[in-house]
DRENDO-1510 file (C-alpha; in Angstrom, 1 decimal, always signed):
<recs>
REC; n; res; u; v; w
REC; 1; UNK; -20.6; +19.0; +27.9 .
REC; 2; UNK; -22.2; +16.2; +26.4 .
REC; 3; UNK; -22.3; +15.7; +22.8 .
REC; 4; UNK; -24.2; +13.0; +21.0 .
REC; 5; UNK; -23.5; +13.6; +16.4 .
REC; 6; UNK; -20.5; +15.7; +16.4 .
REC; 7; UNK; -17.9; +13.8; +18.3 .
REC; 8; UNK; -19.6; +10.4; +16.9 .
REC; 9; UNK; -18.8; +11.5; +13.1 .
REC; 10; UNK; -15.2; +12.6; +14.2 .
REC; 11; UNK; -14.9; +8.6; +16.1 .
REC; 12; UNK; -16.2; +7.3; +12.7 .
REC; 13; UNK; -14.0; +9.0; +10.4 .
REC; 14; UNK; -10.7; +8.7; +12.2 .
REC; 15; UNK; -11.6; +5.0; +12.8 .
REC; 16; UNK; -12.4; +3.9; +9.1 .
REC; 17; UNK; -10.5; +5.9; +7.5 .
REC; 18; UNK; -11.7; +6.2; +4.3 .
REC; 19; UNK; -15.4; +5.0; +2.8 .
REC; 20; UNK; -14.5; +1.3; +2.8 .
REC; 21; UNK; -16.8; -1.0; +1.5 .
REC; 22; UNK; -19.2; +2.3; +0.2 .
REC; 23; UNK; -21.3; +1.8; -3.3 .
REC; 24; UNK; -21.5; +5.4; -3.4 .
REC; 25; UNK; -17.3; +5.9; -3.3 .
REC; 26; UNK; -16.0; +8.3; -5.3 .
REC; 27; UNK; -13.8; +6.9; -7.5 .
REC; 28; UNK; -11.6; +9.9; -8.1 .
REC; 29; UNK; -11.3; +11.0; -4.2 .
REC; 30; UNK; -7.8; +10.4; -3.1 .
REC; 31; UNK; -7.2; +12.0; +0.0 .
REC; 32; UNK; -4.7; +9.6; +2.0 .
REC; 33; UNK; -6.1; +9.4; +5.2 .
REC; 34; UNK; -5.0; +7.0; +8.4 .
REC; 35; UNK; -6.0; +6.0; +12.0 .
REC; 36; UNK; -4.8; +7.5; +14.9 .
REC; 37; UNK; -4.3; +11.1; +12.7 .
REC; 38; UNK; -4.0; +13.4; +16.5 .
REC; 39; UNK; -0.3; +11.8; +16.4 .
REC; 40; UNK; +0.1; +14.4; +13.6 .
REC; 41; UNK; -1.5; +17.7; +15.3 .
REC; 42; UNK; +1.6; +19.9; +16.4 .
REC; 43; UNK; +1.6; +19.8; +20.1 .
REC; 44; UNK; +3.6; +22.8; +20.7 .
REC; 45; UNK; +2.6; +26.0; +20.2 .
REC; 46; UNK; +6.2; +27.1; +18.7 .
REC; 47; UNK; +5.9; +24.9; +16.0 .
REC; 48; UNK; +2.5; +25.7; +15.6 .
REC; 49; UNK; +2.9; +29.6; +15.7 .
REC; 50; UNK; +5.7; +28.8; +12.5 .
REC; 51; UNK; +2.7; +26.6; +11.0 .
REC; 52; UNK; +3.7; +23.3; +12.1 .
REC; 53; UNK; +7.4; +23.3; +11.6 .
REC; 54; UNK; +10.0; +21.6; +13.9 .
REC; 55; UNK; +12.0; +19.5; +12.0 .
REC; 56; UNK; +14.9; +22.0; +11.2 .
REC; 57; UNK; +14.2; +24.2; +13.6 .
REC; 58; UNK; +16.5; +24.8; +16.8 .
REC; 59; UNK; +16.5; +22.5; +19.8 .
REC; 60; UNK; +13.9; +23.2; +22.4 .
REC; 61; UNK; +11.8; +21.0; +25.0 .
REC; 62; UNK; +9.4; +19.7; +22.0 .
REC; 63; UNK; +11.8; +18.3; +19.8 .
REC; 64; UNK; +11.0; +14.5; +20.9 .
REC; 65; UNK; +7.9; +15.2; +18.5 .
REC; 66; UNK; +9.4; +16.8; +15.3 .
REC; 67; UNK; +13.1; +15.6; +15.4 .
REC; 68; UNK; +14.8; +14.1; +18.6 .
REC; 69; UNK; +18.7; +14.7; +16.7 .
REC; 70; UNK; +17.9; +17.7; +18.2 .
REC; 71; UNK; +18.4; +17.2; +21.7 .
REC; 72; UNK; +21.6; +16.4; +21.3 .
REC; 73; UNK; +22.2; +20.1; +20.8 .
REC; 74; UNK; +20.0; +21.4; +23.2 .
REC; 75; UNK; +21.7; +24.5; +25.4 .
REC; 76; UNK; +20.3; +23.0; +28.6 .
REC; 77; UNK; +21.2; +20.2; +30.5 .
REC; 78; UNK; +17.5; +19.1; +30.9 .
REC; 79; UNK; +14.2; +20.5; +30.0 .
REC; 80; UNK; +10.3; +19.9; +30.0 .
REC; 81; UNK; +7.5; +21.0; +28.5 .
REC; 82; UNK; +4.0; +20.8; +29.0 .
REC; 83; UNK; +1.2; +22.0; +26.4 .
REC; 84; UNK; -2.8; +22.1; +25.9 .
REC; 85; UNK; -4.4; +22.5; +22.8 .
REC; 86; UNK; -8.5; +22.7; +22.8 .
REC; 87; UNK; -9.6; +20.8; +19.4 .
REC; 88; UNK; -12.7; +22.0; +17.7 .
REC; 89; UNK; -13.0; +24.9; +20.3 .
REC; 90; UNK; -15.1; +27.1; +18.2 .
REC; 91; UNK; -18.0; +24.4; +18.8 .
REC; 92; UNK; -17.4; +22.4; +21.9 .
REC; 93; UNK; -15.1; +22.4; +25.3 .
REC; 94; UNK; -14.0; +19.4; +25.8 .
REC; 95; UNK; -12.0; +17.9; +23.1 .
REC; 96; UNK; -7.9; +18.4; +23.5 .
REC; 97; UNK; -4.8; +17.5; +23.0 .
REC; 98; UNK; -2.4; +17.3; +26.0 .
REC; 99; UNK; +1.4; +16.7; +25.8 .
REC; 100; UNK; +4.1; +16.5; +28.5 .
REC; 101; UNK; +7.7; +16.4; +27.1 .
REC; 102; UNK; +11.3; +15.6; +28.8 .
REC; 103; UNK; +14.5; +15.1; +28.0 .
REC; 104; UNK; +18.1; +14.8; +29.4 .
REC; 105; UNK; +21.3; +15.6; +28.0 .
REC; 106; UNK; +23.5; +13.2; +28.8 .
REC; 107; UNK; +26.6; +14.4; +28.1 .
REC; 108; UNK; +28.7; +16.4; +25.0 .
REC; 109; UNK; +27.4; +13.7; +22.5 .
REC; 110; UNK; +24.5; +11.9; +23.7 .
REC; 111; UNK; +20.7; +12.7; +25.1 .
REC; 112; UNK; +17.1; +11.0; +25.8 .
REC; 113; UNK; +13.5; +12.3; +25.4 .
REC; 114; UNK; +10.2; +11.1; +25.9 .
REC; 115; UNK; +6.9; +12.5; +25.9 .
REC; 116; UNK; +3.1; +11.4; +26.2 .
REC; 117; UNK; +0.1; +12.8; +24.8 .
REC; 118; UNK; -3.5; +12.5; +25.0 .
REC; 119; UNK; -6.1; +13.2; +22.4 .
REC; 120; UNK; -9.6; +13.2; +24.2 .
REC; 121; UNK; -12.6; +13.2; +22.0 .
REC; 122; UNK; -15.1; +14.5; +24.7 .
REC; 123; UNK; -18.3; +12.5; +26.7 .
REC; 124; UNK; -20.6; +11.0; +23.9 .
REC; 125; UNK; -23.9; +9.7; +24.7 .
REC; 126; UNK; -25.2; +6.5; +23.0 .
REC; 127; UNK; -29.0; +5.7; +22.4 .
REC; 128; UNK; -31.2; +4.3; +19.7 .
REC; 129; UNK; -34.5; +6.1; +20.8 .
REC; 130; UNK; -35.2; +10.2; +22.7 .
REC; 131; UNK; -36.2; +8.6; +25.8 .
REC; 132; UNK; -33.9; +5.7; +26.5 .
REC; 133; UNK; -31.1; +6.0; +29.1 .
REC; 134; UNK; -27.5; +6.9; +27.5 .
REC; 135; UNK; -24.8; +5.0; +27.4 .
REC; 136; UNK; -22.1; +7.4; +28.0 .
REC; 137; UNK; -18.5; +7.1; +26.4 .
REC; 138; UNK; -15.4; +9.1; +26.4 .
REC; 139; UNK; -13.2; +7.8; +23.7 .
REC; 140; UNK; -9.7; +8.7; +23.9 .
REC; 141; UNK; -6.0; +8.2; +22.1 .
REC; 142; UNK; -3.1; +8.5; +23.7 .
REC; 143; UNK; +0.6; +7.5; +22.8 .
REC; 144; UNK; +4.2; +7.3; +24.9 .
REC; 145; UNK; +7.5; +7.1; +23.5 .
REC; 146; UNK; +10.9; +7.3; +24.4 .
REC; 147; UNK; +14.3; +8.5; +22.1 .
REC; 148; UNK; +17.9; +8.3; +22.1 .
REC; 149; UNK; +19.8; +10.6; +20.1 .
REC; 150; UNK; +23.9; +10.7; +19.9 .
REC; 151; UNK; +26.3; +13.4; +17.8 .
REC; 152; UNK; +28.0; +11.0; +15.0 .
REC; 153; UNK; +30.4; +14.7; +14.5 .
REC; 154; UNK; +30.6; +17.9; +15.5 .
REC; 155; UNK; +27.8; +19.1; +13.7 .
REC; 156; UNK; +25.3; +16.3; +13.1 .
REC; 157; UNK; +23.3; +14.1; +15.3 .
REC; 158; UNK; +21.0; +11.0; +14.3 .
REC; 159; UNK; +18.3; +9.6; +17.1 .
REC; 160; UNK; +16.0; +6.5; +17.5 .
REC; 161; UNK; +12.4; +6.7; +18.8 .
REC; 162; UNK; +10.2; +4.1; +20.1 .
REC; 163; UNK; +6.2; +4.6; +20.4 .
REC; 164; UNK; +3.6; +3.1; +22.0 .
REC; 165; UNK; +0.0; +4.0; +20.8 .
REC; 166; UNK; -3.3; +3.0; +22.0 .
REC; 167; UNK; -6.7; +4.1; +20.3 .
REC; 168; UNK; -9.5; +3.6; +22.2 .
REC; 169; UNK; -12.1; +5.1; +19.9 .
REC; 170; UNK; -14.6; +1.7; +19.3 .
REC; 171; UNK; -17.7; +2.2; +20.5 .
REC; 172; UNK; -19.6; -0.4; +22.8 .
REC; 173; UNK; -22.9; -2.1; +20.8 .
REC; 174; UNK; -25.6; -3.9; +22.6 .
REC; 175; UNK; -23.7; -7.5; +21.5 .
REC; 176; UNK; -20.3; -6.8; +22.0 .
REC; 177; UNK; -18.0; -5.3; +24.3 .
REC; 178; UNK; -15.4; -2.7; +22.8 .
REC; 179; UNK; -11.9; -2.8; +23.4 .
REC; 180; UNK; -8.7; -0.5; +22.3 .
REC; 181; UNK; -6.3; -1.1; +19.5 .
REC; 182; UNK; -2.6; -0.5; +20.2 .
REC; 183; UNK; +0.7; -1.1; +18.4 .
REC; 184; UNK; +4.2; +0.9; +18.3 .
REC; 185; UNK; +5.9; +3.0; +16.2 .
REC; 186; UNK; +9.7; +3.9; +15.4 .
REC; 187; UNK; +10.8; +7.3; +14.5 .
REC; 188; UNK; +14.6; +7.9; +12.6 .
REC; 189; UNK; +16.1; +10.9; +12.6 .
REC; 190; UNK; +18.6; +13.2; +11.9 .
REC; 191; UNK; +19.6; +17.1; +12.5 .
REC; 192; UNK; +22.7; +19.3; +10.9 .
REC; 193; UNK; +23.9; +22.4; +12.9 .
REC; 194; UNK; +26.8; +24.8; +11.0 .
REC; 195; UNK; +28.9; +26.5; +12.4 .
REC; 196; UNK; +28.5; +30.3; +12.8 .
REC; 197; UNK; +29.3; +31.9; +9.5 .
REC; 198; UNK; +30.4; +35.8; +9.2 .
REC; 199; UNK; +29.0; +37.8; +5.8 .
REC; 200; UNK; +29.4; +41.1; +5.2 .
REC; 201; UNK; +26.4; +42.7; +7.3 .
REC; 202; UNK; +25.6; +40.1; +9.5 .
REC; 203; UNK; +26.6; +36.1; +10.6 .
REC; 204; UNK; +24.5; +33.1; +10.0 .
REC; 205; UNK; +24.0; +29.2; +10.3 .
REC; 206; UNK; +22.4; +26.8; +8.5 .
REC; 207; UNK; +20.1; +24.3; +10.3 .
REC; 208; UNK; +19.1; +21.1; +8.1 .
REC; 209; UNK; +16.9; +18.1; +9.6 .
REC; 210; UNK; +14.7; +14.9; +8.5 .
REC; 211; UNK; +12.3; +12.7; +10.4 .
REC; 212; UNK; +10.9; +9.2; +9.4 .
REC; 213; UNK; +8.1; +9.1; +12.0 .
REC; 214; UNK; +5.7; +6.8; +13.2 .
REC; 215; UNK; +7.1; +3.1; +11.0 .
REC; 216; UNK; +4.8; +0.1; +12.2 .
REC; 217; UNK; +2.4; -2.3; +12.4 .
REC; 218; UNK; -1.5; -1.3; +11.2 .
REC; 219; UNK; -3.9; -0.5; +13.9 .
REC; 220; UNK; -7.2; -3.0; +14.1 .
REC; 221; UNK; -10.0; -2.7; +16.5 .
REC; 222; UNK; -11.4; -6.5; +15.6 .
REC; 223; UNK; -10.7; -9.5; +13.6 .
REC; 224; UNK; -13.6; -8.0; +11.3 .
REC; 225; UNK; -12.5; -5.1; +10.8 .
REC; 226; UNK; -10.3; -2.7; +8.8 .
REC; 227; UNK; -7.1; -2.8; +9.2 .
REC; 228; UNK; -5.7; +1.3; +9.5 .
REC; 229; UNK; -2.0; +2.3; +8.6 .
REC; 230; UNK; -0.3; +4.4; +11.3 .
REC; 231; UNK; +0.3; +7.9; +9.6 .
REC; 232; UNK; +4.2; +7.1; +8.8 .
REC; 233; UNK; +5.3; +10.4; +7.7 .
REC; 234; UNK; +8.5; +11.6; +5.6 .
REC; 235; UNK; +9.8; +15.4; +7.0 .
REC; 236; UNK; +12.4; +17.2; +4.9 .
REC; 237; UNK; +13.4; +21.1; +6.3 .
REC; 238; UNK; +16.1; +23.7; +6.3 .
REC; 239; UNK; +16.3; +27.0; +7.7 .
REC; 240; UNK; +18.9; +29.7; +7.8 .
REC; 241; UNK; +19.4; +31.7; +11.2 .
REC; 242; UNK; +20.4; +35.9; +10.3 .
REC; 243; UNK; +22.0; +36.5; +13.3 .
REC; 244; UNK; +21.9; +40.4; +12.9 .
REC; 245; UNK; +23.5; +41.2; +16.2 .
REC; 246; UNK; +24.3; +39.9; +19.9 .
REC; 247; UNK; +20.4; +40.7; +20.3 .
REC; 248; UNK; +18.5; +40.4; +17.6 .
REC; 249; UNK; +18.4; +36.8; +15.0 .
REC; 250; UNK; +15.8; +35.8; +12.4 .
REC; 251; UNK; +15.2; +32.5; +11.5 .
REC; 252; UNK; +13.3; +31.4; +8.7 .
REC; 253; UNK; +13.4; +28.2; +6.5 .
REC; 254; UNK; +10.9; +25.5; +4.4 .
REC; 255; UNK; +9.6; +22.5; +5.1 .
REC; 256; UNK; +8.1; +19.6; +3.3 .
REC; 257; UNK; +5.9; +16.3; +4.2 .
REC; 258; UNK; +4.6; +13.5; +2.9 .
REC; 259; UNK; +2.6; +10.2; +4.3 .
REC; 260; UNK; +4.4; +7.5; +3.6 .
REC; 261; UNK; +0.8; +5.3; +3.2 .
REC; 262; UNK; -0.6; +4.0; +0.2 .
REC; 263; UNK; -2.7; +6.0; -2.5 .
REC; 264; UNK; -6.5; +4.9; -2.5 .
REC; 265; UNK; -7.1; +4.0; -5.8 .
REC; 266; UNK; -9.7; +1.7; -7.6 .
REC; 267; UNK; -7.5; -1.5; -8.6 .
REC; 268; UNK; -10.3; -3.8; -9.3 .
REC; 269; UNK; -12.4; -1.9; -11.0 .
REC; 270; UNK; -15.2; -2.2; -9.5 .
REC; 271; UNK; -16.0; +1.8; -9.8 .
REC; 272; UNK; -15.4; +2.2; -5.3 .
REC; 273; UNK; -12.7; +2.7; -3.7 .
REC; 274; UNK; -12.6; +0.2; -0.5 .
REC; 275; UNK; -11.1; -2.4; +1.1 .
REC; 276; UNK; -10.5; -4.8; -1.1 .
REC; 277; UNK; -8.7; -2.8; -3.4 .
REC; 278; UNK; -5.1; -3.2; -3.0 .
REC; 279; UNK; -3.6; -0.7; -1.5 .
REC; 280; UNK; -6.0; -1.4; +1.3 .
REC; 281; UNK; -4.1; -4.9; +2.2 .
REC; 282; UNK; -0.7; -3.6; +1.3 .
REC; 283; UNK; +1.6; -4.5; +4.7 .
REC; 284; UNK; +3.0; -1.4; +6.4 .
REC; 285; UNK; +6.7; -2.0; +4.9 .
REC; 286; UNK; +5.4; -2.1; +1.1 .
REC; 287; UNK; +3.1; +0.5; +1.9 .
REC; 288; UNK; +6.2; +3.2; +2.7 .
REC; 289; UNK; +7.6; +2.3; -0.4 .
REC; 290; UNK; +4.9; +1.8; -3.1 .
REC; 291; UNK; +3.7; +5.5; -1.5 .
REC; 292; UNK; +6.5; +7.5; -3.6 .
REC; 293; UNK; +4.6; +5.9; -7.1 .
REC; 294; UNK; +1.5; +4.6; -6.6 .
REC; 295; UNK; -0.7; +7.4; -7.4 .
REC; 296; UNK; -3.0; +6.4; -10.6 .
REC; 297; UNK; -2.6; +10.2; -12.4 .
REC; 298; UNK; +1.7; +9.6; -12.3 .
REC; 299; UNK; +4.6; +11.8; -10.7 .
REC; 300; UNK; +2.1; +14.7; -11.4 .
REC; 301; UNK; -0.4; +13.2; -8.4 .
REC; 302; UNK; +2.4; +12.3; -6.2 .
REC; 303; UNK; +3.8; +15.9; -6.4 .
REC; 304; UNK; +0.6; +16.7; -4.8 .
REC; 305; UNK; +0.7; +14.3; -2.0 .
REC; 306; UNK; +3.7; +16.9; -0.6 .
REC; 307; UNK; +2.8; +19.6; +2.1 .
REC; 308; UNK; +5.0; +22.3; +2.2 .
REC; 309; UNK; +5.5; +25.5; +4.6 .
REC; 310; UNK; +7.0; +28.2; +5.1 .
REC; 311; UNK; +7.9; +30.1; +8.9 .
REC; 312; UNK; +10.4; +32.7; +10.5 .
REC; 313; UNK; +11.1; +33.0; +14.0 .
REC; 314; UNK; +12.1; +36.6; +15.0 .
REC; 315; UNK; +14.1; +36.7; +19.1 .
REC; 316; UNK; +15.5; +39.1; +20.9 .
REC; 317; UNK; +18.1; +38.1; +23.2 .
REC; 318; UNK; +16.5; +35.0; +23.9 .
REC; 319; UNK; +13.8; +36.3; +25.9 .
REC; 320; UNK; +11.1; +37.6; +23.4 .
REC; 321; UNK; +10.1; +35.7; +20.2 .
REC; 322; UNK; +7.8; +36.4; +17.5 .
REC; 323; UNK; +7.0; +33.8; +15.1 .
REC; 324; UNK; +5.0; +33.5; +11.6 .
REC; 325; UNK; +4.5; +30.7; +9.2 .
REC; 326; UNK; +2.0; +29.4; +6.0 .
REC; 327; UNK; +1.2; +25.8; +5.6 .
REC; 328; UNK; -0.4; +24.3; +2.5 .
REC; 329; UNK; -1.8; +21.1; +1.2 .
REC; 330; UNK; -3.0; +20.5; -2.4 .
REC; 331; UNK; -6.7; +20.5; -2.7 .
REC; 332; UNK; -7.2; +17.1; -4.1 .
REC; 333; UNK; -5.3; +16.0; -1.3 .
REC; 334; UNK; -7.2; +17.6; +1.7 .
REC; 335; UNK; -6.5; +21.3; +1.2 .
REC; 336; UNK; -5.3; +22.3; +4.4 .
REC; 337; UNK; -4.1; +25.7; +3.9 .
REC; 338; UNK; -3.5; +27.8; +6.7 .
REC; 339; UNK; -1.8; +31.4; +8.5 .
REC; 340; UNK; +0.0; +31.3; +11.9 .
REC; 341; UNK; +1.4; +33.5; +14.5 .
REC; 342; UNK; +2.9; +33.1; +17.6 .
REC; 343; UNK; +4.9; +34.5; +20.6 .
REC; 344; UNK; +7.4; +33.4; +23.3 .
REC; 345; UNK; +8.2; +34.7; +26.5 .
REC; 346; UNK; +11.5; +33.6; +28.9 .
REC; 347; UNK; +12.3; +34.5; +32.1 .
REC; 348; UNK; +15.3; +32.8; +33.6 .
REC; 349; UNK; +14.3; +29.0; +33.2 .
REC; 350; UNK; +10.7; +29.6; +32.3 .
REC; 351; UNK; +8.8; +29.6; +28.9 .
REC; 352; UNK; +5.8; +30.9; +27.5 .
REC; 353; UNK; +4.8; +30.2; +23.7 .
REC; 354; UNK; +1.7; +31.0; +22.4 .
REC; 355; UNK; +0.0; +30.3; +18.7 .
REC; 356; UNK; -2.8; +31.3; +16.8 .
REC; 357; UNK; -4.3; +29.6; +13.4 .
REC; 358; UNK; -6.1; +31.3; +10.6 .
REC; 359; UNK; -7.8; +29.5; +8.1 .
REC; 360; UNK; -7.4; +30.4; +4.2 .
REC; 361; UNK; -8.9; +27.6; +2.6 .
REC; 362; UNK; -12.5; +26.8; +2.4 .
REC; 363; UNK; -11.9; +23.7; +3.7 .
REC; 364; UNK; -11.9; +25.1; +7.6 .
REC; 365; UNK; -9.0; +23.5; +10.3 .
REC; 366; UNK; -10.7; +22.4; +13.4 .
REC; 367; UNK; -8.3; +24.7; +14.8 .
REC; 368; UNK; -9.4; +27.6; +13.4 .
REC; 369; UNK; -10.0; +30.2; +16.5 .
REC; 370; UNK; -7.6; +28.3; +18.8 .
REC; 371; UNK; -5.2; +29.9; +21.2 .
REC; 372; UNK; -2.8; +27.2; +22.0 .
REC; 373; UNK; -0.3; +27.2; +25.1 .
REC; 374; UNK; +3.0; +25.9; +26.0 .
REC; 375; UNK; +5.1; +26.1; +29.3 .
REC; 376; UNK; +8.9; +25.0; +29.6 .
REC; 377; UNK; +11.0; +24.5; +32.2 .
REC; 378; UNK; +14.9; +24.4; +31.8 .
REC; 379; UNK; +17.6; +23.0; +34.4 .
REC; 380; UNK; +20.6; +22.1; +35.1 .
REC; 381; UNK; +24.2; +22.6; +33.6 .
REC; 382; UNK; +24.4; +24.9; +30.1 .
REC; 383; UNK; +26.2; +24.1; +26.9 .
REC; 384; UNK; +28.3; +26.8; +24.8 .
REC; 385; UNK; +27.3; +25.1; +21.4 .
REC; 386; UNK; +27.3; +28.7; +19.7 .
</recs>
């Protein structure tokens, strides 16, 4: 289908970032926004059916995007999964978000991951006048990255991530030819397992995790331009598992995020926010840590620059899963606030998730109507780590 506004605003926004260089600026909007944002759309409709949760949550073939520690706990020797997620469904078809996953456990201690994704932002035709023959574009992301992760004890792993990005959103102009911005990114990571602990009607485990995603360089599509910050995000999550029987276990638990990118504020004074305020040409390294106090109303505005949400995952010997989760974002920060269900399906070595996203802000997510899929495949030897 070919588009010519829609898809062009979406290019626009994700590319700038925020109104740089705008007169009409609104001084007191402070939404933190960065380039390449798809890198932060859940992939995988299990962490999306728990409303984009992953960090705490048990191994599967999607960790490599949420928390690569967990591999080194994963039950099966090797896995991969493969996912498709339509963007903006509701009014086009042919903006998505694919993602291929694999990993390999080594051995007792130590696995690898790696995944690719592709965000495609549809066909957009390009013309100055009705009658004038378009110039057609398909403007794309895409990213690959590889992990290590390693067990430092018997119940905690740390992993390394490496990630290369490329954004190839510029569009072509009658004076210059376009070309795609890259640079890399490092994840850090770590995941807690407990043992299995007995209370009085039922045994449990505690599952803790954290992720420092996506740390490097700024993304810039010319020596002109605007320089965009990578969307370095700090995850925090916990979870407790009910195991209620040998069949039946609940999981449920709370996690919190927050870009690790600069606040837009007005530092000259000049009544805009743009780019040549300051936290505009902050590097990437002073950026992660000016972001935990530099918004201009105090520790009351950086409290806001935290998502949190909640999910519970209910299986049945392994081989039925239903899932449930709230997310929510301040609303002078974005207000993203949103419901999500979700089922899985096993048979042998084969996985079926499934999610769906309900809307409950007025602020509406462009997935908002969108059934999203994922299919695993598991192989190989299996470890008793229960």
């Amino acid at each position: 289908m070919k588009k010519i506004l829609l898809p062009l605003l979406i290019t626009l926004i994700t590319i700038n970032g925020f109104a740089q260089d705008d007169p009409n600026s609104n001084i007191d909007q402070r939404v933190i926004t960065t380039g390449v944002p798809f890198m932060l759309i859940a992939a995988d409709a299990r962490s999306a059916g728990m409303a984009d949760m992953g960090v705490w949550t048990s191994s599967d073939a999607f960790s490599q995007q949420w928390n690569p520690a967990k591999y080194a706990f994963a039950l099966s020797k090797q896995g991969v999964g493969v996912t498709y997620t339509p963007y903006l469904s509701n009014l086009v078809n042919d903006i998505f978000l694919g993602n291929i996953t694999y990993y390999n456990r080594l051995n007792e201690r130590s696995a690898v991951g790696a995944s690719f994704r592709y965000f495609s932002n549809g066909e957009i035709e390009l013309r100055q006048t009705a009658d004038q023959e378009p110039l057609l574009v398909k403007p794309n992301e895409l990213l690959f990255d590889v992990s290590y992760s390693l067990r430092l004890s018997e119940r905690f792993s740390m992993a390394v991530a490496g990630r290369y990005i490329r954004s190839d959103l510029k569009l072509q102009t009658a004076n210059e030819d376009a070309s795609a911005a890259s640079t890399f990114g490092v994840d850090i990571s770590g995941y807690y397992q407990s043992e299995e602990i007995a209370y009085d009607s039922f045994d449990g485990r505690w599952r803790l995790g954290f992720n420092f995603s996506n740390i490097g360089p700024k993304l810039k599509y010319d020596e002109t331009g605007q320089e965009n910050n990578l969307p370095t995000n700090m995850a925090l999550g916990g979870g407790f598992d009910f195991i209620l029987d040998e069949y039946n276990k609940v999981s449920a638990g709370l996690e919190v995020n927050k870009l690790l990118v600069p606040t837009p504020s007005d530092s000259n004074n000049d009544g805009t926010i743009n780019s040549q305020d300051d936290f505009a040409n902050e590097s990437f390294v002073s950026g992660i840590f000016s972001s935990f106090g530099d918004a201009p109303d105090g520790f009351s505005e950086e409290l806001k620059e935290f998502t949190w949400a909640l999910g519970a995952e209910y299986s049945y010997q392994d081989v039925f899963a239903f899932r449930a989760g709230y997310f929510n974002e301040s609303d002078e920060k974005g207000s993203r606030k949103f419901a999500s269900l979700g089922a899985g399906f096993k048979y042998t070595s084969i996985g079926i998730d499934l999610s769906y996203l309900f809307s409950t802000s007025q602020v509406v997510s462009p997935l908002e109507g969108t059934l999203r899929f994922g299919l695993t495949f598991n192989f190989g030897d299996e470890y008793d780590e229960y």
